[in-house]
Backbone as CSV, one residue per row, in Angstrom:
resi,resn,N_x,N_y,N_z,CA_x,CA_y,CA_z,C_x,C_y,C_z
1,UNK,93.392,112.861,108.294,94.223,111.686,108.065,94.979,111.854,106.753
2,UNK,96.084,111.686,107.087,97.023,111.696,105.409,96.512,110.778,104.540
3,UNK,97.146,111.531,103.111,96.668,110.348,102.277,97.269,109.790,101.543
4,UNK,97.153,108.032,100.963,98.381,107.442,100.799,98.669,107.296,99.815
5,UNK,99.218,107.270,98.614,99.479,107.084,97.493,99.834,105.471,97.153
6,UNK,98.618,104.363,97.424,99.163,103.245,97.780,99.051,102.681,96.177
7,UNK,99.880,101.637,96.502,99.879,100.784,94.973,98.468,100.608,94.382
8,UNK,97.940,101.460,93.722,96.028,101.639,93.786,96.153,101.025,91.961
9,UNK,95.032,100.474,91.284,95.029,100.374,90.035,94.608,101.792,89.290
10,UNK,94.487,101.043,87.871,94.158,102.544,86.833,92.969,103.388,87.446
11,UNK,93.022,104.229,86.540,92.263,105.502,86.809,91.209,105.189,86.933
12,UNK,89.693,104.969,87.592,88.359,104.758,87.300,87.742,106.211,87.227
13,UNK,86.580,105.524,85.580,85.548,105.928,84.850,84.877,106.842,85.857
14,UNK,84.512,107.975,85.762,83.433,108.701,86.648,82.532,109.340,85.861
15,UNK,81.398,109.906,85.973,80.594,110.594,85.209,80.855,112.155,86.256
16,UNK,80.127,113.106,84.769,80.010,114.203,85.701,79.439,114.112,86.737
17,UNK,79.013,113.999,87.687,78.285,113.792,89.052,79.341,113.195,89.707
18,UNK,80.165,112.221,89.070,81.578,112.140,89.992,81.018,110.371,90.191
19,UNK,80.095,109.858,89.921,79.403,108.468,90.091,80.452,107.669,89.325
20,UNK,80.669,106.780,90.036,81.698,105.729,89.643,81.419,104.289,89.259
21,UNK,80.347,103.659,89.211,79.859,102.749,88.639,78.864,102.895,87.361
22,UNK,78.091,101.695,87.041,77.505,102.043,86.180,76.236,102.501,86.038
23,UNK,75.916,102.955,87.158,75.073,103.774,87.049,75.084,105.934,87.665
24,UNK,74.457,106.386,86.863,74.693,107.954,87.195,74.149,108.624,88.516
25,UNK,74.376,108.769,89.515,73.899,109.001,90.886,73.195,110.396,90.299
26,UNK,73.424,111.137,89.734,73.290,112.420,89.228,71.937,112.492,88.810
27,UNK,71.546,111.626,88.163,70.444,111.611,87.171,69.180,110.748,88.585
28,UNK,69.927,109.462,89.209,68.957,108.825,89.702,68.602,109.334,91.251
29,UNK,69.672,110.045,91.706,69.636,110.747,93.168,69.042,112.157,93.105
30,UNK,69.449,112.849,92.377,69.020,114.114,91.853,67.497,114.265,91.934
31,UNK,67.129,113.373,90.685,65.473,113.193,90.436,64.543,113.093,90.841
32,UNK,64.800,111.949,92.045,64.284,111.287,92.572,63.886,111.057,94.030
33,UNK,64.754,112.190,94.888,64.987,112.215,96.000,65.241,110.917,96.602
34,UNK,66.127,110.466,96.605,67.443,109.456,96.632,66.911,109.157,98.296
35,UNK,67.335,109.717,99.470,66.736,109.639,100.812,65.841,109.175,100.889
36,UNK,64.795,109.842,100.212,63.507,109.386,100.367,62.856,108.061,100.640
37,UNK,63.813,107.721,99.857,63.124,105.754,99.721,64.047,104.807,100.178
38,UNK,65.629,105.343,100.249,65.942,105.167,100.887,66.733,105.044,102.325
39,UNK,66.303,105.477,103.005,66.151,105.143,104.457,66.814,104.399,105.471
40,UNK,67.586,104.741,106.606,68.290,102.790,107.266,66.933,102.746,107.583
41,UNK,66.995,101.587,108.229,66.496,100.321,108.582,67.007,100.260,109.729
42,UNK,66.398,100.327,111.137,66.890,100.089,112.660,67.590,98.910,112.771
43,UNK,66.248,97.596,112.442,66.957,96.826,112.561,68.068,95.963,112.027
44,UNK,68.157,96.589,110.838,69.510,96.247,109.675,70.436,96.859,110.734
45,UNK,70.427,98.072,110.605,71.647,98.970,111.070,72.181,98.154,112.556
46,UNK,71.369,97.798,113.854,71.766,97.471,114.710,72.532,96.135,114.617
47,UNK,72.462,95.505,113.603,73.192,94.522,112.886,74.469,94.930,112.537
48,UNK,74.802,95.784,112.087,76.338,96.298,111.300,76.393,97.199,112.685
49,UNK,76.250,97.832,113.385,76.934,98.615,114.537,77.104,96.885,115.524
50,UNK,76.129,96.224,115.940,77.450,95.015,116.025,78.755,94.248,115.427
51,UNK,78.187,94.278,114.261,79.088,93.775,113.623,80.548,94.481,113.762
52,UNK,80.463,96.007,113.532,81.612,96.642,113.677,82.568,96.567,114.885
53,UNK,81.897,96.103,116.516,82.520,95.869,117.551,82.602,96.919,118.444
54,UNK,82.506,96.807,119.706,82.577,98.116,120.246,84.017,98.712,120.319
55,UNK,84.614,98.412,119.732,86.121,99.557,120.320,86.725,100.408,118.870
56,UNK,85.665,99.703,118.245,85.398,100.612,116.765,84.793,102.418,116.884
57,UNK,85.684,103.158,117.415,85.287,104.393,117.724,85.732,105.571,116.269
58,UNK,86.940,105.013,115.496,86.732,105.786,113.657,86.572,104.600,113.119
59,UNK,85.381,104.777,112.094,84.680,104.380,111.114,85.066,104.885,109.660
60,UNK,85.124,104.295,108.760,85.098,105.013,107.749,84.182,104.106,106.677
61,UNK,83.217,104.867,106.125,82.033,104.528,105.110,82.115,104.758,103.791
62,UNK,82.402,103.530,103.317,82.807,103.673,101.812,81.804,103.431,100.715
63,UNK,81.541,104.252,99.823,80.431,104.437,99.057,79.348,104.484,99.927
64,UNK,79.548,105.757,100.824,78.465,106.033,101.525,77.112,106.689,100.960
65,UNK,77.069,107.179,99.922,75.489,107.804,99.593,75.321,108.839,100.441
66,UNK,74.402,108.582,100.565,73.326,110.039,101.212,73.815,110.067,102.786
67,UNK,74.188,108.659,103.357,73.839,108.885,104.978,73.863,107.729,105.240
68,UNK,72.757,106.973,104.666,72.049,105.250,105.288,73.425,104.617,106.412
69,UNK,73.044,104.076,107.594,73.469,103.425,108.037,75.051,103.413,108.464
70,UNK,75.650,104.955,108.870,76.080,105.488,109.646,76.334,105.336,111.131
71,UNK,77.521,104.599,111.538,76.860,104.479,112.820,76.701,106.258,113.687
72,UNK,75.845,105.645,115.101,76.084,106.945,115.697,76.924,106.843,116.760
73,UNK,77.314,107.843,117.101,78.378,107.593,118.791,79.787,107.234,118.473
74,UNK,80.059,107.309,116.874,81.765,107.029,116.538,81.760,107.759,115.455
75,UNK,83.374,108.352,115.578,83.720,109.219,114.535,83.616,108.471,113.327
76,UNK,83.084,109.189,112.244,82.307,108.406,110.535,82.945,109.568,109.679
77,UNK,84.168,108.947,109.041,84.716,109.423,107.730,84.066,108.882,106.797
78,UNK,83.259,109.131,105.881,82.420,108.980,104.815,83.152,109.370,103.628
79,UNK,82.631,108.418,102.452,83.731,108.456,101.172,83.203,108.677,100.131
80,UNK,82.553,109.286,99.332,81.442,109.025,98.303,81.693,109.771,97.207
81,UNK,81.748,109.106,95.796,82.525,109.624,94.650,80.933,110.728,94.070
82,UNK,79.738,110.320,94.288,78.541,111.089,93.601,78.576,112.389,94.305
83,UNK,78.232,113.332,93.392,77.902,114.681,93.953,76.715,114.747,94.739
84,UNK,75.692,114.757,93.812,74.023,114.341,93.962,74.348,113.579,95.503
85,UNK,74.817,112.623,95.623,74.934,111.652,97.072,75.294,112.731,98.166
86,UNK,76.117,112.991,98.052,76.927,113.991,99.010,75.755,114.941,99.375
87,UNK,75.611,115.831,98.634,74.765,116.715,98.759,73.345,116.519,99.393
88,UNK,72.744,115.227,99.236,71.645,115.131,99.729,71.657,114.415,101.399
89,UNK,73.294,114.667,102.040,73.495,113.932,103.510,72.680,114.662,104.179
90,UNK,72.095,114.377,105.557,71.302,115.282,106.408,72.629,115.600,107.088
91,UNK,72.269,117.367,107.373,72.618,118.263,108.396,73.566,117.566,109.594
92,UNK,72.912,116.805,109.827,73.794,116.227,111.185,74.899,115.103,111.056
93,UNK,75.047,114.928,110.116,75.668,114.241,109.479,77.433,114.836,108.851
94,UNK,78.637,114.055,109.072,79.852,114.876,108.306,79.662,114.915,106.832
95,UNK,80.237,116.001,106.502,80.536,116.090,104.420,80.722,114.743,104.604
96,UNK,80.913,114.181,103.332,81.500,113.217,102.819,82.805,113.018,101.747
97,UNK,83.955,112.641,102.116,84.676,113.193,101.124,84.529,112.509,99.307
98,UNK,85.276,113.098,98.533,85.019,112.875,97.739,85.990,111.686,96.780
99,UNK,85.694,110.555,96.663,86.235,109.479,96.270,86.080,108.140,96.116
100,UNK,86.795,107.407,95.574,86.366,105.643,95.143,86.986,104.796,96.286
101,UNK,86.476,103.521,96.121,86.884,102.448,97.176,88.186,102.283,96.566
102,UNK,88.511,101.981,95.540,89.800,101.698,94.721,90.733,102.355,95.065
103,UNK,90.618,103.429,95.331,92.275,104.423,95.245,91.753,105.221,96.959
104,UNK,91.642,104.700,97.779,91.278,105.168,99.350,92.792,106.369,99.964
105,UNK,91.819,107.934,99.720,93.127,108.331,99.901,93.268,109.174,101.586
106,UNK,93.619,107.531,102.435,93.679,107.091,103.774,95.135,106.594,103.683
107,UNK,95.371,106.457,105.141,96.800,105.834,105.205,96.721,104.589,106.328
108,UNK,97.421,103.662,106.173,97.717,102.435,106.455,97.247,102.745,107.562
109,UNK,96.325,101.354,108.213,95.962,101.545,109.172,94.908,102.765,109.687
110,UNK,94.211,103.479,108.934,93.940,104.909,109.755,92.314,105.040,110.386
111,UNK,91.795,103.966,110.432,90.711,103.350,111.302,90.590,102.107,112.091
112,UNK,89.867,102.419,112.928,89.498,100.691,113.971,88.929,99.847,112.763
113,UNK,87.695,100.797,112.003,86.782,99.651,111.361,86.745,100.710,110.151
114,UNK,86.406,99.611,109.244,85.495,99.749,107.761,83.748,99.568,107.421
115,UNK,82.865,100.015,106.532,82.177,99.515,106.462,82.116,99.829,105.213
116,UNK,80.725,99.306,104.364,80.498,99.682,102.990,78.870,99.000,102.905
117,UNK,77.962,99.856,103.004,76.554,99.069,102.670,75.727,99.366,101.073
118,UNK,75.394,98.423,100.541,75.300,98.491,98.881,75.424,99.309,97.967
119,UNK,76.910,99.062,98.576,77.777,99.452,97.090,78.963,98.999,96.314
120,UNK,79.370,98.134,97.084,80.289,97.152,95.996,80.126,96.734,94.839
121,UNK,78.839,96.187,94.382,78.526,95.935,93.072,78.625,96.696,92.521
122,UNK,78.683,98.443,92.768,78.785,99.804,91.656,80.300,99.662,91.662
123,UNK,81.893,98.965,91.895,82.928,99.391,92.320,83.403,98.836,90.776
124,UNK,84.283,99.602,90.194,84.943,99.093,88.726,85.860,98.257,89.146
125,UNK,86.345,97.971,90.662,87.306,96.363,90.572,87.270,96.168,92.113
126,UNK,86.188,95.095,92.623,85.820,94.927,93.626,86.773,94.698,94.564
127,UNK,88.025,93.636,93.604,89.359,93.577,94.664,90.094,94.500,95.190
128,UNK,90.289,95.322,94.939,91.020,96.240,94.803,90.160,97.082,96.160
129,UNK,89.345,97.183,95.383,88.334,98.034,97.159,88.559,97.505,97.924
130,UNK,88.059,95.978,97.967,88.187,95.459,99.503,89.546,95.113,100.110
131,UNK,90.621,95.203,99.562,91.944,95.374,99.828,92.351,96.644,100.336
132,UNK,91.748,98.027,99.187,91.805,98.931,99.934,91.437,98.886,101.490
133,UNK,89.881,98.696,101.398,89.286,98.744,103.116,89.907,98.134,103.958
134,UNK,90.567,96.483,104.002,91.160,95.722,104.983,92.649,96.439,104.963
135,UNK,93.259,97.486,104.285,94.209,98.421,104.122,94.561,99.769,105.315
136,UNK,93.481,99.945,105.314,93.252,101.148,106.634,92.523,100.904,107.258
137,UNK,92.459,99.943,107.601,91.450,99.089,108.574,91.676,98.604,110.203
138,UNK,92.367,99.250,110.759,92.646,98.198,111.720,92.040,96.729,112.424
139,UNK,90.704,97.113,112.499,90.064,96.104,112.817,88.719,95.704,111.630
140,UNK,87.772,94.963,112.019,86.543,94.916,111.395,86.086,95.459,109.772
141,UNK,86.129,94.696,108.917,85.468,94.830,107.842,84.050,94.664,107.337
142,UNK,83.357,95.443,107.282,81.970,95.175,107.850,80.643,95.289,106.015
143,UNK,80.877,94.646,105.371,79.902,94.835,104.066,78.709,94.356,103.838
144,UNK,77.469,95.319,103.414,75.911,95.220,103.251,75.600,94.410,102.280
145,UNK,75.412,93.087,101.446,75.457,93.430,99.960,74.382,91.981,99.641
146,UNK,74.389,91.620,98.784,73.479,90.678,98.404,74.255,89.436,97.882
147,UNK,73.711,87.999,98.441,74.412,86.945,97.738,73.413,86.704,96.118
148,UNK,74.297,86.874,95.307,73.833,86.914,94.044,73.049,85.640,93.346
149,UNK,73.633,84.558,94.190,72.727,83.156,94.249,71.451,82.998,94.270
150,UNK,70.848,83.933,95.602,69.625,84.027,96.027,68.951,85.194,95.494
151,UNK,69.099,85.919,94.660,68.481,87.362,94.140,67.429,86.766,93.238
152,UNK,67.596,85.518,92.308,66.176,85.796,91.398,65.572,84.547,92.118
153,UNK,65.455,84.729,93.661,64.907,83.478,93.713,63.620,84.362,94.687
154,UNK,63.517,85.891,94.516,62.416,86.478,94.528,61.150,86.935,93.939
155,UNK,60.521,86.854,94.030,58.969,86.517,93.379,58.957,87.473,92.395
156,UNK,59.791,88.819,92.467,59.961,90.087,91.538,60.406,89.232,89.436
157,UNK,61.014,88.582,90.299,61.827,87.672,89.110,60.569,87.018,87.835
158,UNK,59.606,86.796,88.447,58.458,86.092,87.327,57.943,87.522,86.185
159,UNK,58.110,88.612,87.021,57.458,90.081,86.388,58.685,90.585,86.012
160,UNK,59.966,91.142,86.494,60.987,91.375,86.188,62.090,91.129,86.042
161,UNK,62.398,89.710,85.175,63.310,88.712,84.871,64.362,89.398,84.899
162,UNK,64.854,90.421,83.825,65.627,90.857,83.482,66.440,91.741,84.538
163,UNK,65.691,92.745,85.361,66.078,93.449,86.259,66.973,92.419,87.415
164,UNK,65.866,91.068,87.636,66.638,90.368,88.633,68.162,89.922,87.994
165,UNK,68.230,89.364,86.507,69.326,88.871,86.299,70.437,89.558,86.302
166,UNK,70.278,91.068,85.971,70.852,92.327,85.305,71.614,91.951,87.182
167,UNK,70.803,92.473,88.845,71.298,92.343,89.459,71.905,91.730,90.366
168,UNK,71.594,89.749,90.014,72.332,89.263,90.472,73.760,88.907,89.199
169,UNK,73.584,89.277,87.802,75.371,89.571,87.648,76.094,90.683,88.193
170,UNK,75.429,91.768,88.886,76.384,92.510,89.351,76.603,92.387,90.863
171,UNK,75.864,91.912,91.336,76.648,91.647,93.064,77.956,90.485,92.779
172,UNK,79.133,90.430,93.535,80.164,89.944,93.524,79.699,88.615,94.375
173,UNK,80.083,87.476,94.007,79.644,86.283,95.060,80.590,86.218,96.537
174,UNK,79.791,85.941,97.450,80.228,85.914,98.815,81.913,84.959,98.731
175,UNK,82.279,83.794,97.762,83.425,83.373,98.129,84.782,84.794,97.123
176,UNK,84.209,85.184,96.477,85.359,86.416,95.804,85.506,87.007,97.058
177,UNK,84.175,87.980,97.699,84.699,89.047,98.586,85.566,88.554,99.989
178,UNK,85.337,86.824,100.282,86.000,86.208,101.832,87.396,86.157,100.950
179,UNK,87.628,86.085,99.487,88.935,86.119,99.226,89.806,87.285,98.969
180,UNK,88.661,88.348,98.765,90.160,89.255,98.571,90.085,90.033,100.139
181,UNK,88.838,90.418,101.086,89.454,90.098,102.185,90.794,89.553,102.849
182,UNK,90.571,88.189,102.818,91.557,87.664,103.943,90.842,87.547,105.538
183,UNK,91.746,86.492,105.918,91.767,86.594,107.483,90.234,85.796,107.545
184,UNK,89.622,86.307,108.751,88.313,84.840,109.846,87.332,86.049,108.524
185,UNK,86.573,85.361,107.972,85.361,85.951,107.383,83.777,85.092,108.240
186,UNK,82.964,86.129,108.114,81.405,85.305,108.504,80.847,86.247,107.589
187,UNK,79.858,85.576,106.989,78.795,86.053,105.883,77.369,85.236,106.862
188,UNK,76.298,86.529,106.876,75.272,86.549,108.178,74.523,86.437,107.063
189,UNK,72.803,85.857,107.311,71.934,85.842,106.456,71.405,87.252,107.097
190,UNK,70.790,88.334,106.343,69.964,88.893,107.448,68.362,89.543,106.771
191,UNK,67.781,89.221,107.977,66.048,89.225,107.961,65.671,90.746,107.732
192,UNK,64.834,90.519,106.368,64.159,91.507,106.241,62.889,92.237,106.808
193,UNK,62.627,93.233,107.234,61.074,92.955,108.156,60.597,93.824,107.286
194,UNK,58.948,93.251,107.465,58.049,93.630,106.363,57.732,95.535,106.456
195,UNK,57.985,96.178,107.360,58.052,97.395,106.982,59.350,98.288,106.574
196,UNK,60.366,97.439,106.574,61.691,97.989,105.966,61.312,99.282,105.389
197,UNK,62.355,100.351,106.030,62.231,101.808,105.874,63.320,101.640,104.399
198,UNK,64.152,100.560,104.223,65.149,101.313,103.297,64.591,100.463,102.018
199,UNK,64.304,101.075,100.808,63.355,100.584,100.073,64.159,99.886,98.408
200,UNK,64.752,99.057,98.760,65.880,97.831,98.227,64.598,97.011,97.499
201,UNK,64.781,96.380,96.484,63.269,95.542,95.796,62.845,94.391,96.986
202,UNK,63.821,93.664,97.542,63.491,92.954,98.530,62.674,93.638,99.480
203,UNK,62.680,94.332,99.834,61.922,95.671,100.955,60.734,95.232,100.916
204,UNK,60.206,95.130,100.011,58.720,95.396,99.229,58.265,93.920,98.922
205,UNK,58.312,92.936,99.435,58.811,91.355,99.437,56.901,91.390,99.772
206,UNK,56.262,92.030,100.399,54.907,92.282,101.346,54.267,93.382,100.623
207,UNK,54.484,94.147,100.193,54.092,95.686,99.744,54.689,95.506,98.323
208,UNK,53.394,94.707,97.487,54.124,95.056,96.120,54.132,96.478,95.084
209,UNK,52.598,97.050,95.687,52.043,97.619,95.071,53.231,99.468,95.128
210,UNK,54.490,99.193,96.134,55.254,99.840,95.823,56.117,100.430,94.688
211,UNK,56.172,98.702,94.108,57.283,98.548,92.834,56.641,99.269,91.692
212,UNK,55.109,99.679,91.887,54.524,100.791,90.560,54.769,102.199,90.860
213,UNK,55.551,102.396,91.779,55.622,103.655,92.184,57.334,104.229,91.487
214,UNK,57.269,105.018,90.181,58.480,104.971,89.770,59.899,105.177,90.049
215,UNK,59.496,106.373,91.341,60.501,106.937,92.172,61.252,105.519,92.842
216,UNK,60.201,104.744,93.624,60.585,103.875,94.290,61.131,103.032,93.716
217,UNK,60.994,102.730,92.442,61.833,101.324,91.407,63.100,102.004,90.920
218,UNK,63.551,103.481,90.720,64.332,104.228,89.925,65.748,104.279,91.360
219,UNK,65.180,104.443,92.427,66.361,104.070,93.663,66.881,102.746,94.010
220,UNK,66.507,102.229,92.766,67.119,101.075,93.033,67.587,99.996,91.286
221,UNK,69.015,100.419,92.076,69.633,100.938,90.340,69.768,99.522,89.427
222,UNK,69.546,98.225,89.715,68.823,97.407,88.522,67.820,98.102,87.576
223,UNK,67.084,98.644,88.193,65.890,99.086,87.052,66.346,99.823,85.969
224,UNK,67.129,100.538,86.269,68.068,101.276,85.300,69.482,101.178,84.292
225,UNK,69.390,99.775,84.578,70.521,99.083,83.562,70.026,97.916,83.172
226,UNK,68.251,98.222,82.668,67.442,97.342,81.751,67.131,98.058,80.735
227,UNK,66.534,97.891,79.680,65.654,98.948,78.468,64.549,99.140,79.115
228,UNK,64.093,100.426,78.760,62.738,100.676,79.559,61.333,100.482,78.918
229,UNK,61.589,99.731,77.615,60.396,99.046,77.283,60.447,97.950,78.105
230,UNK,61.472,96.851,78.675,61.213,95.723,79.577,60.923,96.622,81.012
231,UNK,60.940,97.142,81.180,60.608,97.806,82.937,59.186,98.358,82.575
232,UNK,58.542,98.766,81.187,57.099,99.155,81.474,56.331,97.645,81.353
233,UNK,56.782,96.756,80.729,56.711,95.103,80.288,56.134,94.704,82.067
234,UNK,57.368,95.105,82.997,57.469,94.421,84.344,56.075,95.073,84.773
235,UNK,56.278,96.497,84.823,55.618,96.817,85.746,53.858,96.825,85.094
236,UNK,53.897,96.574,83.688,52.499,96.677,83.307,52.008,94.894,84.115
237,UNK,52.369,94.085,83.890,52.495,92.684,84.136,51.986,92.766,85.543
238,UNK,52.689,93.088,86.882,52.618,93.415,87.793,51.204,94.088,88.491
239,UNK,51.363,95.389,87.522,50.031,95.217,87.731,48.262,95.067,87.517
240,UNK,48.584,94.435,86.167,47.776,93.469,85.829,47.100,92.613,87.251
241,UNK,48.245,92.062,87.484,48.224,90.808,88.396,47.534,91.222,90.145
242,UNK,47.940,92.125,90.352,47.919,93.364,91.358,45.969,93.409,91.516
243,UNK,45.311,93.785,90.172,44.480,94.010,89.865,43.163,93.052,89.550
244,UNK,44.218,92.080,88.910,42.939,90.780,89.217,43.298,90.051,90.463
245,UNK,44.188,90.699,91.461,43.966,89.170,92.545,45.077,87.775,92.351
246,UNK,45.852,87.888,90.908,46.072,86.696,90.735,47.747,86.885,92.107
247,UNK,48.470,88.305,91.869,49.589,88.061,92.548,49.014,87.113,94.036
248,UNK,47.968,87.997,94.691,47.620,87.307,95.869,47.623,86.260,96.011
249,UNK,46.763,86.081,95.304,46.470,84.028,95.134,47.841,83.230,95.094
250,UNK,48.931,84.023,94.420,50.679,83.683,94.640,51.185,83.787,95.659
251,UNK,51.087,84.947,96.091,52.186,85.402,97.155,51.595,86.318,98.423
252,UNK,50.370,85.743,98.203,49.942,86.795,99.901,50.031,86.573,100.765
253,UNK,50.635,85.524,100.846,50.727,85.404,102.430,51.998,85.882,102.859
254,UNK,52.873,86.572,101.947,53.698,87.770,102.213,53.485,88.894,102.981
255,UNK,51.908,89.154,102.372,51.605,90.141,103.270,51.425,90.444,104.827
256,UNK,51.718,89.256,105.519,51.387,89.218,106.927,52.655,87.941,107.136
257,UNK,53.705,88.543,106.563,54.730,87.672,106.650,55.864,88.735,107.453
258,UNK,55.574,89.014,108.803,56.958,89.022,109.465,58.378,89.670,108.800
259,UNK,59.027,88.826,108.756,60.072,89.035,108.142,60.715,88.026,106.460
260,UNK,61.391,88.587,106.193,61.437,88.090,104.525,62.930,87.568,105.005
261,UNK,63.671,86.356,104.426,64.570,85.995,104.475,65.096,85.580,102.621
262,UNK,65.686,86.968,102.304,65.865,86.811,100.926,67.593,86.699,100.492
263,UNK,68.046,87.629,100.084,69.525,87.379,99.482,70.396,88.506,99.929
264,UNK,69.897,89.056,101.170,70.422,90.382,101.756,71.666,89.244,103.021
265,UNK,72.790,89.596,102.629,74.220,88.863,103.604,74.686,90.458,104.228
266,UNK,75.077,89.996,105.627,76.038,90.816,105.698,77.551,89.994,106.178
267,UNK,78.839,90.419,105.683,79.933,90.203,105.570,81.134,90.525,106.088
268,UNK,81.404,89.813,107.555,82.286,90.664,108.537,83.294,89.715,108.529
269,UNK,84.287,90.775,108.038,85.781,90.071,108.315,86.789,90.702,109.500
270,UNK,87.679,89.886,110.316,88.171,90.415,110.894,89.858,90.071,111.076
């Protein structure tokens, strides 16, 4: 597909790794085995392959990462500014090219559908992306992301204040993204289930005893745009609590809780 030289804003910030927000994919994908933890989610994913519509046969995945949530059975142009990301796609999977939501170098119109699953909040000017996407879009705008309203209203928030606040200022609120969209928007609540393969802090809503596992807190890039004396603060706290029984006595009945209905939206415009 050609590429367009569209009225795009200034230059965006990249690190060596080519990571375009504020955090370094390089350092946290690299390390950590990035895949690993996180994972799609069946039943997330069968959510956004509706959402996208069936006559959505090119896709294009913006700030795609590693892979996650790809559909299958339609051509998937993948966009991803991290090296580390790219590199760690599975085999069966296309390269990914190399680039930002901001400056999409696609041409008018040059897909049925869009998607983008959590990564808008990493974008240095959210408008601008999602203008890009509804740009070469023909149909369906399809985004993963969190309403920032509902983020510290998770139990993580009493142990890791800071991490929660750190990431509900960076998710964009659901009425910005229906505006720079345009056109019929629906913002979906959607249900988390307690074994969620893709390991997001909400994930672990049932399974706390995850969040001591460092790999697993480090893929999930709040933790990393706190000081890490407050993240040993969280996680010593945690599991303290873990240890005497007291989280339980809070929140166990999480543990045999189905599904979690937390601050995970998905966002289809058409």
């Amino acid at each position: 597909m050609p590429a367009d030289n569209h009225n795009n804003p200034a230059t965006i910030v990249r690190s060596a790794d080519g990571s375009a927000g504020d955090v370094n994919y390089g350092a946290v994908g690299g390390a950590t085995t990035y895949a690993a933890y996180r994972q799609p989610e069946p039943r997330i994913a069968a959510l956004i392959e509706q959402a996208l519509g069936p006559a959505a046969t090119a896709v294009l995945n913006v700030g795609a990462g590693a892979g996650s949530y790809e559909p299958t059975g339609r051509t998937v142009t993948a966009l991803e500014p991290s090296q580390s990301m790219r590199e760690q796609r599975p085999a069966h999977l296309p390269p990914a090219v190399d680039g930002v939501a901001e400056h999409l170098p696609f041409a008018d119109g040059a897909f049925d559908a869009a998607m983008s699953t959590f990564s808008i909040h990493q974008w240095s000017d959210v408008e601008a992306g999602l203008r890009e996407m509804r740009r070469v879009a023909r149909g369906a705008v399809v985004i993963l992301t969190c309403e920032p309203l509902a983020v510290q209203d998770f139990w993580l928030a009493h142990y890791a204040p800071g991490v929660l606040a750190a990431e509900a200022r960076r998710y964009p609120a659901m009425e910005r993204i229906a505006a720079a969209l345009g056109g019929h928007v629906e913002v979906l609540p959607v249900p988390i289930p307690w074994d969620c393969r893709d390991g997001f802090n909400e994930a672990y809503y049932g399974r706390p005893e995850m969040l001591l596992v460092p790999a697993a807190r480090t893929v999930c890039s709040a933790w990393g745009v706190v000081p890490a004396a407050s993240v040993d603060a969280s996680v010593a706290a945690l599991r303290g609590d873990l240890v005497s029984g007291v989280w339980d006595a809070r929140y166990g009945a999480l543990r045999r809780q189905a599904f979690y209905q937390g601050s995970l939206r998905l966002v289809v415009a058409r």
